[in-house]
SEGUKOL-677074 format. One record per residue (C-alpha): residue number from 1; y, x, z. Coordinates in steps of 0.5 Angstrom, whole numbers. Example, Ala and Ser with C-alpha at 12.3 -4.5 7.8 and 13.67 -1.06 7.14 Angstrom:
+-----+-------+-------+-------+
:  nr : north :  east :    up :
+-----+-------+-------+-------+
:   1 :    -9 :    25 :    16 :
:   2 :    -2 :    27 :    14 :
+-----+-------+-------+-------+
//
This chain:
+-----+-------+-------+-------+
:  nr : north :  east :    up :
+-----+-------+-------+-------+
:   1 :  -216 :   231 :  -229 :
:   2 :  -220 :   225 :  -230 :
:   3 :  -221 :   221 :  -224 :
:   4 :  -228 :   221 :  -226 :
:   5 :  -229 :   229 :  -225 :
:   6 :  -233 :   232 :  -220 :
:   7 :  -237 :   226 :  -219 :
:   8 :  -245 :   224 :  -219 :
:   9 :  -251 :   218 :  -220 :
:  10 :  -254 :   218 :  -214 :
:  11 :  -263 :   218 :  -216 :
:  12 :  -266 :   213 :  -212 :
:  13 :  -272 :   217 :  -214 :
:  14 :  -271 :   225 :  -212 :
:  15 :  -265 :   222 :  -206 :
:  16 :  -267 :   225 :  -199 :
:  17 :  -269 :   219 :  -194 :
:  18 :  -269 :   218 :  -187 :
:  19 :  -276 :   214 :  -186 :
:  20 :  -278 :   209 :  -190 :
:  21 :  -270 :   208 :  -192 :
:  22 :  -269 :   204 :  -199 :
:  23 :  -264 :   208 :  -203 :
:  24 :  -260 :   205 :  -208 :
:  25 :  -256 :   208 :  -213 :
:  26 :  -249 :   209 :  -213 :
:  27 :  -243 :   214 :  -216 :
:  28 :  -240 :   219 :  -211 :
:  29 :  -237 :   225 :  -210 :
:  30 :  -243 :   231 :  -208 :
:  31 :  -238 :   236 :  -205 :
:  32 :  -234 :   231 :  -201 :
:  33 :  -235 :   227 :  -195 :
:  34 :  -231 :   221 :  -192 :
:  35 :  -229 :   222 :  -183 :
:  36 :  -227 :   218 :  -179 :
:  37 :  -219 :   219 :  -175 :
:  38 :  -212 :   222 :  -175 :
:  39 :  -211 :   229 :  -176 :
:  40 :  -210 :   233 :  -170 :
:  41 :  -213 :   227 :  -165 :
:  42 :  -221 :   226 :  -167 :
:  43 :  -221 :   227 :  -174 :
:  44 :  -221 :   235 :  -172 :
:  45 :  -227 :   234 :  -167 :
:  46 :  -230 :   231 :  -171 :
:  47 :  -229 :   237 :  -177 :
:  48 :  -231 :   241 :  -172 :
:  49 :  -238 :   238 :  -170 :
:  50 :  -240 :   236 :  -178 :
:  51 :  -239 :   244 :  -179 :
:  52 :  -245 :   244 :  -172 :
:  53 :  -249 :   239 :  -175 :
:  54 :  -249 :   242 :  -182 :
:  55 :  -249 :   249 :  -179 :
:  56 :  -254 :   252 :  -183 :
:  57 :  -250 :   259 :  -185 :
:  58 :  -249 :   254 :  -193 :
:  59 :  -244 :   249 :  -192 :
:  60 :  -236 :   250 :  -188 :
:  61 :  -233 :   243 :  -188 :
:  62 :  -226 :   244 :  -191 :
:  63 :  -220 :   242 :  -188 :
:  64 :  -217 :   235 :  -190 :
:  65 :  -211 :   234 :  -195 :
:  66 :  -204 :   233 :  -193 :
:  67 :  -203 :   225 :  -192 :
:  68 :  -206 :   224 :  -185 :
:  69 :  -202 :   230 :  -184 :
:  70 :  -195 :   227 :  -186 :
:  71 :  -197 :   219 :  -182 :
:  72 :  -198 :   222 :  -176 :
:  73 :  -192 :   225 :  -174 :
:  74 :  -189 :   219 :  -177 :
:  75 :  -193 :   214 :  -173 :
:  76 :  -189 :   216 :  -166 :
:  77 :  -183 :   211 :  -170 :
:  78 :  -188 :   205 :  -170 :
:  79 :  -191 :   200 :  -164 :
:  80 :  -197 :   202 :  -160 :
:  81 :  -200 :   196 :  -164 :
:  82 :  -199 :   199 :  -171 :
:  83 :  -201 :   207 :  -167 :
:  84 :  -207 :   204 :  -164 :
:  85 :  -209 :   201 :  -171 :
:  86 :  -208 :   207 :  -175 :
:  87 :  -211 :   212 :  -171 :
:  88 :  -218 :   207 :  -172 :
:  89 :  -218 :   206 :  -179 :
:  90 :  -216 :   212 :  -182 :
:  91 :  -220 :   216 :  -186 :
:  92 :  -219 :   223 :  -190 :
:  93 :  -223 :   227 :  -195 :
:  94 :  -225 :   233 :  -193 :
:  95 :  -229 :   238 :  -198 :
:  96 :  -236 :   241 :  -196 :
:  97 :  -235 :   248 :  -199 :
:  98 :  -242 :   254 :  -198 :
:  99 :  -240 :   258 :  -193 :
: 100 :  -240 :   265 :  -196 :
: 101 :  -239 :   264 :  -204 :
: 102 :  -242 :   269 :  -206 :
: 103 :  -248 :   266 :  -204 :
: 104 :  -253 :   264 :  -210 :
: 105 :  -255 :   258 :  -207 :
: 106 :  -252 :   252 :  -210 :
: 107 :  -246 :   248 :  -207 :
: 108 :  -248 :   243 :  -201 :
: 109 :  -248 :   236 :  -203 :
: 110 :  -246 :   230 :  -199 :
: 111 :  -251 :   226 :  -200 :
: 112 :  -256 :   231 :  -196 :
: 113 :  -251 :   231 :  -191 :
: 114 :  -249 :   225 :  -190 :
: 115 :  -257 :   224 :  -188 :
: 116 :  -258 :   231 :  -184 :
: 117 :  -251 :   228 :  -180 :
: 118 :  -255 :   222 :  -179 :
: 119 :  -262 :   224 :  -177 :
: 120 :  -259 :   229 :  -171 :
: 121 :  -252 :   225 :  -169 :
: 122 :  -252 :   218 :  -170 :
: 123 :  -246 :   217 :  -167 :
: 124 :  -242 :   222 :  -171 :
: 125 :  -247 :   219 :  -177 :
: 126 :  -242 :   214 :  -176 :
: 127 :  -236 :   216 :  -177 :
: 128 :  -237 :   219 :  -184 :
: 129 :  -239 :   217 :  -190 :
: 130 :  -240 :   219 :  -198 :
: 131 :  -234 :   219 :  -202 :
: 132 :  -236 :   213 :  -208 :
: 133 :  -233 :   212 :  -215 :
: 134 :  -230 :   205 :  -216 :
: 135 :  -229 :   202 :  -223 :
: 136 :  -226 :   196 :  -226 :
: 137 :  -229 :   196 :  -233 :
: 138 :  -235 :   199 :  -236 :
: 139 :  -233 :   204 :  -241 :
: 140 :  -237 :   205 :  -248 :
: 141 :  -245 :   206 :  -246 :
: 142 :  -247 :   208 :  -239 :
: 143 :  -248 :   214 :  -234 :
: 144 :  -255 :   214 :  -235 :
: 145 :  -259 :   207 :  -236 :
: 146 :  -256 :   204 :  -230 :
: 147 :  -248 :   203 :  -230 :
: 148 :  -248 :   203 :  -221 :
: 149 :  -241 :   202 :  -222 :
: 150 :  -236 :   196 :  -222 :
: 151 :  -235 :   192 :  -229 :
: 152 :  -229 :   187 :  -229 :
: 153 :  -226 :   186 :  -235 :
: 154 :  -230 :   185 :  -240 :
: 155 :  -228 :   189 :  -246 :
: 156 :  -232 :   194 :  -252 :
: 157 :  -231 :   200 :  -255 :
: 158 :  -237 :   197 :  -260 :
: 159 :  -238 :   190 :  -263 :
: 160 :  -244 :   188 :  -261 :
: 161 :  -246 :   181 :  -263 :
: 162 :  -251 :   177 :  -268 :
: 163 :  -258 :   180 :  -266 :
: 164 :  -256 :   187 :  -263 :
: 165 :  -254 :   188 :  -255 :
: 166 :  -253 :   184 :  -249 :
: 167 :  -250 :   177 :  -250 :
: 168 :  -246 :   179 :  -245 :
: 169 :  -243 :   183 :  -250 :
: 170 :  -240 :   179 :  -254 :
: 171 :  -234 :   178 :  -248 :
: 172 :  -232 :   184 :  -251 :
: 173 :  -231 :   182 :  -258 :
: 174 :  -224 :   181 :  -260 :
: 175 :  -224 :   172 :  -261 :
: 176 :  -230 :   172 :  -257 :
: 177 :  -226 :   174 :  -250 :
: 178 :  -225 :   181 :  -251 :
: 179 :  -218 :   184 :  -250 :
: 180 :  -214 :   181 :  -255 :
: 181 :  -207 :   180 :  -257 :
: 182 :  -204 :   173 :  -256 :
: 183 :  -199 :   168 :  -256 :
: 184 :  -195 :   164 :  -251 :
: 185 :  -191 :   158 :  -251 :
: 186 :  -191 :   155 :  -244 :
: 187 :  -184 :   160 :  -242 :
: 188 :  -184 :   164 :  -236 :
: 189 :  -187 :   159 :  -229 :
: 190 :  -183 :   162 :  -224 :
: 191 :  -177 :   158 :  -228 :
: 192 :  -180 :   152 :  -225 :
: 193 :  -182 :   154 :  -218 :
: 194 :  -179 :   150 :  -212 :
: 195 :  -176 :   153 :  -206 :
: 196 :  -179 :   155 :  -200 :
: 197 :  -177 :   158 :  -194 :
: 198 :  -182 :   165 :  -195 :
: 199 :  -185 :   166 :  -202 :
: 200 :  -193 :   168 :  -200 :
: 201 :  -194 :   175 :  -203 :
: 202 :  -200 :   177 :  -205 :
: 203 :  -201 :   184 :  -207 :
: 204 :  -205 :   187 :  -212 :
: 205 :  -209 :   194 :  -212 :
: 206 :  -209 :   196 :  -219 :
: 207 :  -207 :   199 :  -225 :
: 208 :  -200 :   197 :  -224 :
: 209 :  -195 :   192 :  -227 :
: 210 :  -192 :   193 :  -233 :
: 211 :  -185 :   192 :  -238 :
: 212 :  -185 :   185 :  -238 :
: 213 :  -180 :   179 :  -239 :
: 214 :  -183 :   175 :  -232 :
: 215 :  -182 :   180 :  -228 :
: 216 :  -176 :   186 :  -231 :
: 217 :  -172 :   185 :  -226 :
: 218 :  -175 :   179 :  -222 :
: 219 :  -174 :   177 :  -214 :
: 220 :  -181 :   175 :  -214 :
: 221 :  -183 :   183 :  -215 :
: 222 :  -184 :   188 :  -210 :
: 223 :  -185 :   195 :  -213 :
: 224 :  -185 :   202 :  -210 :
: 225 :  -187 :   199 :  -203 :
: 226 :  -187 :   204 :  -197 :
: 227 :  -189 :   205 :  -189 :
: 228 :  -185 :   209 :  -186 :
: 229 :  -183 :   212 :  -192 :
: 230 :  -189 :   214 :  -195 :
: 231 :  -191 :   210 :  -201 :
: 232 :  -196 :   206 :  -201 :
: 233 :  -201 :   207 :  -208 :
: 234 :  -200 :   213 :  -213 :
: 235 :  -197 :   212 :  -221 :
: 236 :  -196 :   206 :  -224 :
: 237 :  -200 :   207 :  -230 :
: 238 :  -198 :   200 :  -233 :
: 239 :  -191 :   203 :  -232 :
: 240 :  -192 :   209 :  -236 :
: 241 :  -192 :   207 :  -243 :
: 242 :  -197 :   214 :  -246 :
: 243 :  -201 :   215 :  -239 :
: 244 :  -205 :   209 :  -244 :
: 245 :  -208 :   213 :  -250 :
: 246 :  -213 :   216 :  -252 :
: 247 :  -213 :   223 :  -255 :
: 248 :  -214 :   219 :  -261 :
: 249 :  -208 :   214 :  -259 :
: 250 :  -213 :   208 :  -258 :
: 251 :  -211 :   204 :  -252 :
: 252 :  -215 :   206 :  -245 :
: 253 :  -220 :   200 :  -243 :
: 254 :  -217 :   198 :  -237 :
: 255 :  -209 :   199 :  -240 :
: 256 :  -206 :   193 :  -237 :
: 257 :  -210 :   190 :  -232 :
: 258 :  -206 :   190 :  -227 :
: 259 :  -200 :   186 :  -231 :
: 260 :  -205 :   182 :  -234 :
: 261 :  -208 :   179 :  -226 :
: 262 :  -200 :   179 :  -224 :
: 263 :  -199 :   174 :  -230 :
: 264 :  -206 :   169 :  -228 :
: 265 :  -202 :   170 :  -221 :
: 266 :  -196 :   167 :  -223 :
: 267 :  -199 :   162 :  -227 :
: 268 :  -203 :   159 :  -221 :
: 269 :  -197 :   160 :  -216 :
: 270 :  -190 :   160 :  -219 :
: 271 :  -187 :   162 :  -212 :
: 272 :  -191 :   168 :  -210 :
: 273 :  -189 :   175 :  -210 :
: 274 :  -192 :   180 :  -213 :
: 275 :  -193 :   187 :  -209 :
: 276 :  -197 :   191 :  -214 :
: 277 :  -201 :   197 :  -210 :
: 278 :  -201 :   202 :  -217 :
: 279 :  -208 :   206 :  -214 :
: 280 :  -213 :   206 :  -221 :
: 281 :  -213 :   210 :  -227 :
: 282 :  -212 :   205 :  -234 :
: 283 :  -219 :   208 :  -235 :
: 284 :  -221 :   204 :  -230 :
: 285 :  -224 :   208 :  -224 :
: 286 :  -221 :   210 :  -217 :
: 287 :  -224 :   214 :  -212 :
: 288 :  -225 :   211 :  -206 :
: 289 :  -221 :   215 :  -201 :
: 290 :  -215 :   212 :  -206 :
: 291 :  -216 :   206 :  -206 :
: 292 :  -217 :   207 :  -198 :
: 293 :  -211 :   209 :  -196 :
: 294 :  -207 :   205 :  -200 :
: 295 :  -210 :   199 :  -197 :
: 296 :  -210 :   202 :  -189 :
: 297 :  -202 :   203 :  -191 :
: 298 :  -201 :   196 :  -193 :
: 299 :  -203 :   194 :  -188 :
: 300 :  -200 :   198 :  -182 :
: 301 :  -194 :   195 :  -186 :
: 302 :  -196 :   189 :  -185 :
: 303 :  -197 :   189 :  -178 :
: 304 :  -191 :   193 :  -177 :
: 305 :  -187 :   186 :  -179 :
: 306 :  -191 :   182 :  -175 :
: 307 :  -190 :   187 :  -168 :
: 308 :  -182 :   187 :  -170 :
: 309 :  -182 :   180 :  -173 :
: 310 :  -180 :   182 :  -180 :
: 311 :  -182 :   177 :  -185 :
: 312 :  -181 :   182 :  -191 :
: 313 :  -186 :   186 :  -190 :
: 314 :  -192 :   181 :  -190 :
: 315 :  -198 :   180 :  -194 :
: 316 :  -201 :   173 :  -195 :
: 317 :  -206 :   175 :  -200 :
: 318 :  -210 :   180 :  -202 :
: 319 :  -213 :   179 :  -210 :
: 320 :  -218 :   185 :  -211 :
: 321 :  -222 :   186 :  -218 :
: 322 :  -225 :   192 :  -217 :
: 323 :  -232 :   195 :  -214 :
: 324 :  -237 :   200 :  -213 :
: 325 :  -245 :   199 :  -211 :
: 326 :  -248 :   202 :  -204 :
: 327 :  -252 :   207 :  -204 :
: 328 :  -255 :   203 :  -197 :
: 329 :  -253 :   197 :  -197 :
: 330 :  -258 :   193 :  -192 :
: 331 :  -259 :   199 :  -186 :
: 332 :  -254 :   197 :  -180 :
: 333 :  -254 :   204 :  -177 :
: 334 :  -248 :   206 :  -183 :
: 335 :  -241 :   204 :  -182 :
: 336 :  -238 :   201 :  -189 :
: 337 :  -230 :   204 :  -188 :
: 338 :  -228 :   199 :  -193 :
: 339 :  -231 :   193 :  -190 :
: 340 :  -229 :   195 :  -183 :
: 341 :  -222 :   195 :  -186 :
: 342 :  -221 :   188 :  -190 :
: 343 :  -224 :   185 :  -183 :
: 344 :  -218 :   187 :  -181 :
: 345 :  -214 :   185 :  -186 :
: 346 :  -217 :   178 :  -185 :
: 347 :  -216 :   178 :  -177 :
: 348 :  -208 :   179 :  -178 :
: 349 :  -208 :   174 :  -183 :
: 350 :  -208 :   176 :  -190 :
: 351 :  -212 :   172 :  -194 :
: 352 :  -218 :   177 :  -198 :
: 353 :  -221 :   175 :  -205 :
: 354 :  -226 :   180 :  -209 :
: 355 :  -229 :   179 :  -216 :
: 356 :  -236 :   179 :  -216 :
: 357 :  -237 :   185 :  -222 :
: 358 :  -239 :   184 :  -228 :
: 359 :  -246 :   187 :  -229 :
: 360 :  -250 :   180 :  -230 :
: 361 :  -255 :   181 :  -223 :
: 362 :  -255 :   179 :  -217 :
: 363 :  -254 :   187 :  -213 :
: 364 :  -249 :   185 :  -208 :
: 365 :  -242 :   189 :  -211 :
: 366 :  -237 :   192 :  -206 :
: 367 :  -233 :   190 :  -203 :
: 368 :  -234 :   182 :  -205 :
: 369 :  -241 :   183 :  -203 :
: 370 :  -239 :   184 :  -196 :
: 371 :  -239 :   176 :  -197 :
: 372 :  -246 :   175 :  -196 :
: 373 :  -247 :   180 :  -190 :
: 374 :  -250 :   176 :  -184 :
: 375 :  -246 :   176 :  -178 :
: 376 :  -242 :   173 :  -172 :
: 377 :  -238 :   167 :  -174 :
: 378 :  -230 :   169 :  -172 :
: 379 :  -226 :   163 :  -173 :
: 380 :  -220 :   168 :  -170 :
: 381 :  -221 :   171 :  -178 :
: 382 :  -220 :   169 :  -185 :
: 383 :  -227 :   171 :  -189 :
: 384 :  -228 :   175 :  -195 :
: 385 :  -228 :   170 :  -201 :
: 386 :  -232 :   173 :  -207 :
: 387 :  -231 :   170 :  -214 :
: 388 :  -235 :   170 :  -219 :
: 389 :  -233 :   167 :  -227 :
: 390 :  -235 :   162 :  -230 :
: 391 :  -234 :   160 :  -238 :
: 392 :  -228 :   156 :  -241 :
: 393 :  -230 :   149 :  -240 :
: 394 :  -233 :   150 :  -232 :
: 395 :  -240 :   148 :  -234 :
: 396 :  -243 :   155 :  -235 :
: 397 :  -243 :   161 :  -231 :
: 398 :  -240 :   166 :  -236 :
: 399 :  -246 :   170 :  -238 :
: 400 :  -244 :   178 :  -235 :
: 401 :  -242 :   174 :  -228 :
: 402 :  -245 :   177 :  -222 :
: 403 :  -249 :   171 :  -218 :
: 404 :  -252 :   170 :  -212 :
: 405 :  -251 :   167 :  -205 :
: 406 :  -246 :   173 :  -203 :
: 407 :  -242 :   170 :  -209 :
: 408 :  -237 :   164 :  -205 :
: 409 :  -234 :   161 :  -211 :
: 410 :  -234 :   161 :  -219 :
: 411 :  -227 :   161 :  -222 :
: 412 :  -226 :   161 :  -230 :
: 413 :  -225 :   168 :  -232 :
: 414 :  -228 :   168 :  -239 :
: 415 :  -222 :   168 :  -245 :
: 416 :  -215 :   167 :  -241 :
: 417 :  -209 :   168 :  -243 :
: 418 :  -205 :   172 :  -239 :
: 419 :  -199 :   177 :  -239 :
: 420 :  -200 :   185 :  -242 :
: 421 :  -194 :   190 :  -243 :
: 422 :  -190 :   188 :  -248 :
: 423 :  -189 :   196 :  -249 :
: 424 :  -197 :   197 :  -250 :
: 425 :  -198 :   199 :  -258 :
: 426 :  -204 :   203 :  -260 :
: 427 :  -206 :   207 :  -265 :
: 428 :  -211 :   202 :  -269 :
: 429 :  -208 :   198 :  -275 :
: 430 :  -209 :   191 :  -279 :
: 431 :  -215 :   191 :  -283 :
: 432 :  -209 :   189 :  -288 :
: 433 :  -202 :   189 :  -289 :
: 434 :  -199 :   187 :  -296 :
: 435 :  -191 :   185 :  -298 :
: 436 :  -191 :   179 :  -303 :
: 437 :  -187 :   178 :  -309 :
: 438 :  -181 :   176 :  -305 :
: 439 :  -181 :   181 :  -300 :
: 440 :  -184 :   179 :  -295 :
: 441 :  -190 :   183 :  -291 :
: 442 :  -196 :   180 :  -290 :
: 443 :  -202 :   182 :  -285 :
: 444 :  -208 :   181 :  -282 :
: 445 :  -208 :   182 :  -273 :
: 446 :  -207 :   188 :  -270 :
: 447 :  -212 :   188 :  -265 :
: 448 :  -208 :   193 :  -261 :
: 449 :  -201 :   190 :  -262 :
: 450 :  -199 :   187 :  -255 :
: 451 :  -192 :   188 :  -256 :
: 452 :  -192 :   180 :  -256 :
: 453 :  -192 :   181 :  -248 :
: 454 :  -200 :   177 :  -247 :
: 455 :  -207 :   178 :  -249 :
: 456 :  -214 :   174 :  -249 :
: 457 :  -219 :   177 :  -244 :
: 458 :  -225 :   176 :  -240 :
: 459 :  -228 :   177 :  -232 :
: 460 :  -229 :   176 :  -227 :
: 461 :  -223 :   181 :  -225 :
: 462 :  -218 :   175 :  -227 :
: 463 :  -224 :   169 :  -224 :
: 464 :  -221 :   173 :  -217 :
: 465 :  -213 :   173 :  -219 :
: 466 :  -214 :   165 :  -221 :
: 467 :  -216 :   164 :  -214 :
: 468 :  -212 :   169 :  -210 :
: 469 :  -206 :   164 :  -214 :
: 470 :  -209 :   158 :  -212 :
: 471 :  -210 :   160 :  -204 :
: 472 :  -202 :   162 :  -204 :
: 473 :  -200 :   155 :  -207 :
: 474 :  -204 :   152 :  -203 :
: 475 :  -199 :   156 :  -198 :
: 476 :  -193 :   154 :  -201 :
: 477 :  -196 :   147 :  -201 :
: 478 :  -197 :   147 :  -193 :
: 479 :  -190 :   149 :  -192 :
: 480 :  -192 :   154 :  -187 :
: 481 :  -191 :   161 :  -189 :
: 482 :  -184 :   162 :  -186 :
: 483 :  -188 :   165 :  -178 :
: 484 :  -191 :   171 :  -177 :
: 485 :  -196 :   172 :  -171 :
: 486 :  -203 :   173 :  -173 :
: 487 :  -205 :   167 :  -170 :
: 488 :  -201 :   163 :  -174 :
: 489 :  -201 :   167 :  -181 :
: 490 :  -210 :   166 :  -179 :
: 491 :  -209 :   158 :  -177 :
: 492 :  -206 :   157 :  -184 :
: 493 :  -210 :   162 :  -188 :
: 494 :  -216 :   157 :  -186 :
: 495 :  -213 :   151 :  -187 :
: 496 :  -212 :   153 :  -194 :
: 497 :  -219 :   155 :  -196 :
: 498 :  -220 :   148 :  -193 :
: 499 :  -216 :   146 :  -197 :
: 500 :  -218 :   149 :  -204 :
: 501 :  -225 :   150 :  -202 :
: 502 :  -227 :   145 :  -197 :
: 503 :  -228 :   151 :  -192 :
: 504 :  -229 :   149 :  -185 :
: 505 :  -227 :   153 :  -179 :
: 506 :  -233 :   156 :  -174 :
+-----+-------+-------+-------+
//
């Protein structure tokens, strides 16, 4: 099943509002709701009140799946800290079903319930929300004329270029930005990387990390990554050589992205480790809920080391190249799951940078747009950094890159180099390939021969990795990483945005 089944455009034009609420368009689940809580504590009350809410004899909430349900017990092994943690950040999917099925009405939708919720129970308003979509690549054409979706990687199925489509597309051809195979002589950075007491990790939520040379078999790699057990993430499709084809044995858009960001890592901080956290599909989209949970197990895990002193399982940055629009993005009486979860992340220490999308507008994309929301200054928490791409010479905002003041910074994120699965080869061939008098075989490129282990690509996907690497050599370089508590872990983390982008401490 495709992780885009079962999802829908919100209409700002026909979309149920409470008042005069300005909607925006956004791509959810309609049959699905986000609640709030652990099993058996206050999720199953929370269930419990929903069906009151919504007890129009048409929907029945259904019970969540099974993920809550194998952490709770497990949780009585951690601290209070880490119990504590979880039992507030926790969220679970549950199904809206009809009440009776073999009624004719149509299925009930989210949206429709989320606003009834709001309007007769703010408190429980609060504790619920849509199930989104999020995206790191925008597929050939659109859903409808308005893709409300994250677009990181610049690609394209469809040469536009000369007088036809956006000149935003011309990052999507091949020699202008667009994946595309390429060589690399530098040599493996980590070979020349100096010693330090704790190698900064920065963990990646992505596609995953594929067969490649710099990281088969290396010390800087922490795959598989659990809490207590449970894994944190799902497949690693960059492992999985045919999860990446098309029915016609094309390669997927986003096949390699992952590999790709730990490659720009790399290159930026030769010391780092990277923790892959494997959540999107090569297609390029993750629902919500995935991504979620994944983040709030990395970082009990990460807690879990600084209540128990364990260095191992620390997190120093967190790179993200992945987005969705909200629907209502500027009404304070809603609760956004996933920022709620990265100020947390940023309160224990961890260092947070998100792309800024790729959809040439100024519309805040989430989560990078959390960046610009207007709130308190915490000094005892490191902000978001969200990152926008700039063309190769650094003069010129790289024309698909989403601006605007929620925009921190600009890194180059058009035409870089950067590491692919050497075991990627699709289907596509050279537009030539002949043998000479002598034998020898000659041709022209193979445009989907990544065999070579590198690729050229654009977005503001790899604008985001270029400075998640820069921040944690900035760490090395302060030569602070072996402490664990999180006001250390906060105090370094400012002094490394002071130091890369003048940043000052509230």
């Amino acid at each position: 099943m495709s992780p885009t089944d079962e999802f829908r455009v919100l209409d700002p034009q026909t979309a149920v509002r409470r008042g005069g609420q300005e909607v925006r368009s956004t791509v959810y689940a309609p049959g699905r709701l986000l609640v709030q809580g652990l099993p058996g504590e206050d999720l199953d009350a929370r269930i419990g009140r929903l069906g009151e809410v919504l007890g129009d004899g048409r929907a029945r909430v259904a019970p969540p799946g099974k993920e809550g349900g194998r952490l709770l017990p497990l949780l009585r092994e951690a601290g209070p800290e880490v119990r504590e943690l979880a039992a507030r950040l926790w969220v679970s999917e549950v199904d809206l079903e009809l009440a009776d099925r073999g009624r004719a009405d149509s299925p009930p939708d989210a949206w429709e319930a989320v606003q009834q919720v709001r309007d007769l129970d703010p408190e429980l308003g609060r504790a619920i929300g849509l199930s989104h979509l999020l995206r790191i690549s925008a597929a050939s054409g659109d859903w409808g004329a308005h893709p409300y979706w994250g677009t990181h990687p610049y690609w394209g199925t469809h040469p536009y270029w000369g007088t036809h489509g956006s000149p935003a597309a011309e990052y999507g051809v091949p020699g202008r930005g667009g994946r595309t195979p390429a060589s690399w002589l530098g040599g493996d950075p980590a070979e020349r990387a100096g010693e330090v007491g704790r190698a900064p990790v920065v963990a990646v939520p992505d596609t995953g990390l594929g067969p490649h040379p710099w990281f088969d078999g290396s010390p800087r790699v922490i795959r598989a990554a659990t809490f207590l057990g449970l894994p944190i993430g799902g497949a690693d499709h960059d492992l999985d050589t045919a999860a990446n084809y098309d029915r016609d044995g094309l390669l997927l858009p986003c096949s390699g992205h992952g590999t790709f960001i730990a490659g720009l890592i790399r290159q930026g901080c030769p010391e780092a480790t990277i923790l892959p956290v494997p959540v999107v599909h090569p297609s390029g989209f993750v629902p919500e809920i995935e991504l979620y949970q994944a983040l709030v197990l990395l970082l009990l895990r990460h807690v879990t080391g600084q209540v128990t002193g364990d260095p191992s399982l620390l997190v120093d940055v967190l790179s993200i190249s992945l987005g969705y629009y909200h629907e209502t993005p500027d009404d304070d009486g809603t609760t956004n799951f996933l920022r709620d979860l990265l100020d947390e992340y940023g309160r224990a220490g961890i260092l947070v940078v998100a792309a800024a999308g790729n959809d040439g507008t100024e519309e805040p994309m989430l989560p990078a747009g959390f960046a610009g929301q207007v709130r308190p200054a915490d000094p005892a928490r490191l902000p978001l950094v969200s990152v926008g791409a700039l063309n190769p010479g650094g003069r010129t905002t790289a024309f698909f890159s989403n601006t605007g003041p929620w925009v921190s910074c600009q890194r180059v994120g058009a035409a870089l180099v950067s590491t692919v699965p050497v075991t990627f080869q699709g289907a596509g061939q050279a537009s030539v390939e002949s043998t000479s008098a002598s034998g020898a075989l000659r041709g022209t490129m193979d445009l989907d021969d990544f065999t070579g282990g590198f690729a050229v690509w654009s977005g503001t996907s790899f604008a985001a990795p270029a400075l998640a690497g820069a921040l944690a050599a900035r760490l090395v370089t302060a030569g602070k990483t072996r402490t664990v508590s999180p006001v250390e872990m906060v105090d370094r983390g400012w002094d490394a945005l002071a130091a890369e982008l003048t940043w000052k401490r509230p």
